[in-house]
N, C-alpha and C positions, 0 to 999 in steps of 0.2 A: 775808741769813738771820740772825734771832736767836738767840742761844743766851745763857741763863744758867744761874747754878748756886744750886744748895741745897744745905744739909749732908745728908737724905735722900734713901735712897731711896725759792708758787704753780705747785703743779705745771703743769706746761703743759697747757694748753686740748686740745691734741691727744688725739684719742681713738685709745687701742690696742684697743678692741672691750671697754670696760665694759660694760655692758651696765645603853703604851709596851711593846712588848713583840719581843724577836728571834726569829726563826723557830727551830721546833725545829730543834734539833744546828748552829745557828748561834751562834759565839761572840758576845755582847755588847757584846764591843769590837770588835769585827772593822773590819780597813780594809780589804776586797778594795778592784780596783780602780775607778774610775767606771767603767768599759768595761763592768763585771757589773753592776751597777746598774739596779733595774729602776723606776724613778717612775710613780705611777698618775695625775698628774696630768697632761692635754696643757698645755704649757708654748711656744707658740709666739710667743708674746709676755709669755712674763716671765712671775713673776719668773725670773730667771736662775742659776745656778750661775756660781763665778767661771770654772769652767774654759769657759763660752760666751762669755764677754766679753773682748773685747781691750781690757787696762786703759792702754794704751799711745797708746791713742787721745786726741788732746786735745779731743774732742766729750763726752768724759766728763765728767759733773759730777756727781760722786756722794761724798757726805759719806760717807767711811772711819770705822765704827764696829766694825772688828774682823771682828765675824763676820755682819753687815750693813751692808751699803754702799746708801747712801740719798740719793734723787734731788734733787740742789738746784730752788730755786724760789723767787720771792718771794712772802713771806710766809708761808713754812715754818716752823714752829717744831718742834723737837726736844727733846722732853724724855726722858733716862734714868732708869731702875728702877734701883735697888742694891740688893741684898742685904746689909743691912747686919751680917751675921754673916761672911760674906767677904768683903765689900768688891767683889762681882765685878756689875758691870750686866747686866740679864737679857732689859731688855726695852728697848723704845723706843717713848714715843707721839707719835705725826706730826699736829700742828694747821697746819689751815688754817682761821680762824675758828672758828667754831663747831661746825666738823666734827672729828672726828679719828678716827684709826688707830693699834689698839696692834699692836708686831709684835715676834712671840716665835720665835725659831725654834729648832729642837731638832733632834737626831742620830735617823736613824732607818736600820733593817736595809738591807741591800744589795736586798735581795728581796721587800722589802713595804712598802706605806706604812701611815702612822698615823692619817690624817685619818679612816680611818671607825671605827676605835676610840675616836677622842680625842671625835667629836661626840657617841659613843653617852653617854659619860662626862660633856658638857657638859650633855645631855639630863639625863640620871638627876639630876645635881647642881642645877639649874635647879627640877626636878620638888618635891627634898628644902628647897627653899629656899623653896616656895608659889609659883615663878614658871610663867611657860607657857613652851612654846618649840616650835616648828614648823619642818621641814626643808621647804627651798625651794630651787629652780632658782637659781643663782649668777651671775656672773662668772666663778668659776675652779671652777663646779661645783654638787654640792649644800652650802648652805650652812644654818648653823643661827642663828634669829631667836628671840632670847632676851628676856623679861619679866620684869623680874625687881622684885619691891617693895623700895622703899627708904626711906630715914630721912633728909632733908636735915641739915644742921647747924642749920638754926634747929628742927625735931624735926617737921617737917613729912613727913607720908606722901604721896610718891607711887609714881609706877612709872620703871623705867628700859630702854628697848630696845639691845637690840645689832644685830649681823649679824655672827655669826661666819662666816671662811672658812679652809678650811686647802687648801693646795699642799702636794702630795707631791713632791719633787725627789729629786736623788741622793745618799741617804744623808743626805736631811735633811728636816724638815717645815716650813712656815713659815706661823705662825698668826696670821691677821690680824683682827683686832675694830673692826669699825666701830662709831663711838660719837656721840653726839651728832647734830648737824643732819644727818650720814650716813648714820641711819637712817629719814630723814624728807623729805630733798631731795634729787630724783636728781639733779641737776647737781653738788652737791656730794658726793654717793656714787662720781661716775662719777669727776671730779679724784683724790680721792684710789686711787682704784682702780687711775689710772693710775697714781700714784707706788709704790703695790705691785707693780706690775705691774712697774716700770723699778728695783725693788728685788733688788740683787745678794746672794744667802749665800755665806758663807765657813766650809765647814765645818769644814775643816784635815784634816788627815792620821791626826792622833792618835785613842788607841781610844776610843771613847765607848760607852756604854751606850746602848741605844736610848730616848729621850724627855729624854736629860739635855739640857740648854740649851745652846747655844753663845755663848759669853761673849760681850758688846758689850766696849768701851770710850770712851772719847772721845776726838773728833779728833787728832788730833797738831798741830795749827794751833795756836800761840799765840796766835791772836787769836779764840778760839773757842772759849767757855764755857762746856760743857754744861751747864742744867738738869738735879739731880738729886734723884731723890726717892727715901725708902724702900719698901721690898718690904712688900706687903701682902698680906695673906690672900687666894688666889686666889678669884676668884667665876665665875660659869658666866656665858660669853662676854666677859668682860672679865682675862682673864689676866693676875695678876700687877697688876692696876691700880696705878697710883702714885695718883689724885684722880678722880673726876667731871668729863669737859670742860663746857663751857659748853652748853647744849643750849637748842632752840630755845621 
């Protein structure tokens, strides 16, 4: 696995079946406990909560970034998002070639999820920006297919697609943005789906507002050097982006 770093902010072949707001008179931070927990999204193969995963297991191989734990592979690469006004990592995007996955997750009520408010919101933003975007049959559900025009660095106009998905888990959401040859190659849609898929959240304990982030970090490995980039202006299906992956 590569990792490097910046001053800003192969998955396995195996197929697993690819294919912000609290409830009234519900506090905002509230920790009840996962046992009341209600997830709208079937989760039978991932991604996972830590409390499903026996981490004690040595079949494990999952790069510890805090508040997601992400599937080794060769020819993984990892790059982190910083917020460079707290220094706190936000997001994490997942290359394999030309494809990649960014993946955001956030605290969400005991008793509702957020994915169907959060896509209404990536729609409207999408719409405001001159782009299209259309709700489709998923992987992990309905998902939202985002167009959105863009401006290359040499000043060149073209277009850029997404494939937003979001999983609703316990007490968290977890927002994944397909980008590049991803949304263009199903065999490399399906790879990286698995590795969302075999991707652990760590929500923690403590009280969170519902849609506030749950911090990444970087590995504790000394010999493993995250890739980091700065926090950039959210864009509708590509959350929090750090760069443009390579696309086909």
């Amino acid at each position: 696995m590569v990792f490097r770093r910046r001053r800003r902010p192969d998955s396995p072949d195996g197929d697993h079946g690819a294919d912000p707001a609290a409830e009234p008179g519900q506090p905002a931070g509230d920790t009840g406990s996962e046992t009341d927990s209600a997830p709208k999204t079937a989760r039978p193969n991932g991604p996972f909560d830590v409390s499903e995963i026996d981490l004690t297991d040595p079949e494990e191989r999952r790069v510890d970034l805090g508040g997601l734990l992400v599937l080794r592979g060769e020819g993984l690469k990892l790059q982190l998002q910083v917020d460079e006004r707290t220094g706190t990592a936000t997001s994490v995007m997942i290359q394999l070639g030309d494809a990649a996955a960014q993946l955001i997750a956030v605290a969400a009520p005991r008793s509702s999820g957020l994915w169907e408010q959060t896509r209404h919101q990536i729609a409207a933003e999408a719409q405001r920006r001159g782009g299209t975007v259309n709700e489709a049959a998923g992987p992990f559900g309905t998902e939202v297919r985002v167009v959105l025009p863009v401006t290359t660095p040499q000043g060149k106009s073209c277009v850029q697609p997404s494939r937003v998905c979001g999983i609703d888990g316990p007490r968290w959401m977890l927002r994944a943005t397909f980008l590049g040859k991803a949304t263009t190659d199903a065999k490399a849609f399906a790879r990286l789906v698995n590795v969302v898929r075999d991707t652990v959240v760590v929500r923690g304990d403590r009280p969170m507002a519902p849609g506030d982030i749950i911090p990444l970090k970087a590995p504790a490995r000394a010999e493993l050097a995250v890739e980091e980039e700065p926090e950039q202006p959210e864009q509708p299906g590509q959350p929090e982006q750090p760069e443009q992956p390579p696309s086909t």
